[in-house]
C-alpha positions in Angstrom: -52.3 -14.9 13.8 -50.2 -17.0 11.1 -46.3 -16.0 11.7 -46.4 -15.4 7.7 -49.4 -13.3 7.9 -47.7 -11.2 10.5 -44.5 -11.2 9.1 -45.5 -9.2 5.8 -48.7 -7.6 7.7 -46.1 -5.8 10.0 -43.7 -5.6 7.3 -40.8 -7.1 8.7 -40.8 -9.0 5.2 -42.3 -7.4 1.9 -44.4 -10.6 0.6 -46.1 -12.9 2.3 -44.9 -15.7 -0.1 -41.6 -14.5 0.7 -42.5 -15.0 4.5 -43.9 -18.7 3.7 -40.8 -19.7 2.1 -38.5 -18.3 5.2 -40.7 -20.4 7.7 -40.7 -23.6 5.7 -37.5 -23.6 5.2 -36.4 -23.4 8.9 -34.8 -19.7 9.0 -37.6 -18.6 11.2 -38.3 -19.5 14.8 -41.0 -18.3 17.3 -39.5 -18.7 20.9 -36.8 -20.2 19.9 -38.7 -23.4 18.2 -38.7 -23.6 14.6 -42.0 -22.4 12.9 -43.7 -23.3 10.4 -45.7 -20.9 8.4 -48.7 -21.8 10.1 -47.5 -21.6 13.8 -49.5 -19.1 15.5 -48.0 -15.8 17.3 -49.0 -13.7 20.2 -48.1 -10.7 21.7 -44.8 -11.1 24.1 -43.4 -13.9 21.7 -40.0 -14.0 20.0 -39.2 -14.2 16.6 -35.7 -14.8 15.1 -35.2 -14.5 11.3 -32.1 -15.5 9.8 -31.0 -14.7 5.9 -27.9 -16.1 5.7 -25.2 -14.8 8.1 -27.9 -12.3 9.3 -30.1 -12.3 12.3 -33.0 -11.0 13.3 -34.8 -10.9 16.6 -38.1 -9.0 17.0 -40.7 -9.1 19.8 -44.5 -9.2 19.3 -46.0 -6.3 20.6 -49.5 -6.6 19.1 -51.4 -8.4 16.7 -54.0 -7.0 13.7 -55.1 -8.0 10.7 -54.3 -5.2 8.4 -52.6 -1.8 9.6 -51.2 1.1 7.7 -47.6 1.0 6.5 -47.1 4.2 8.9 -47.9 2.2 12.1 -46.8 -1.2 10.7 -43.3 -0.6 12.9 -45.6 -0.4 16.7 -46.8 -4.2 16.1 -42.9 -5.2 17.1 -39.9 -4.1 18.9 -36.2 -4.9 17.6 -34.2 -6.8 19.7 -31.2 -7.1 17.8 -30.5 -6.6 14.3 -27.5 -6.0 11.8 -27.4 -3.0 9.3 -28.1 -5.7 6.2 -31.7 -6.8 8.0 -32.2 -3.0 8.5 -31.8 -1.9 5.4 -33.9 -4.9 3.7 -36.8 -4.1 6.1 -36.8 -0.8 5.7 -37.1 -0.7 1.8 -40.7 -2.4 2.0 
């Protein structure tokens, strides 16, 4: 799957466009590479988002194509994340 598709499909980000724009311009990385929005993600990768002076870290844990905002949280595990990041992802 896309890394912007699964960045808004699992919520991490509200929009997809939103997603697009944080992967093109180089605050998103898959594995520690930088993505574009187009760079496929799997289950066991790393993604690191950074807004600013926050980071983000997040493991894959599974992959779908749509899933209910109730079980949007079991597609990835956070590895580290400030209360900013936190409070952004948990508004969408």
């Amino acid at each position: 799957m896309r890394i912007d598709k699964f960045l808004k499909v699992s919520r991490i980000i509200k929009r997809r466009t939103v997603a697009n724009e944080a992967c093109s311009s180089g605050r998103v990385s898959v594995n520690e590479k930088m993505s574009k929005p187009s760079s496929e993600v799997k289950p066991g990768d790393i993604i690191s988002i950074r807004f600013g002076e926050h980071i983000g870290h997040y493991e894959v844990l599974a992959v779908k194509d749509t899933v209910s905002k109730d079980l949007a949280s079991d597609m990835y595990r956070i590895l580290d994340e400030d209360s900013y990041l936190e409070a952004v992802r948990e508004k969408s």
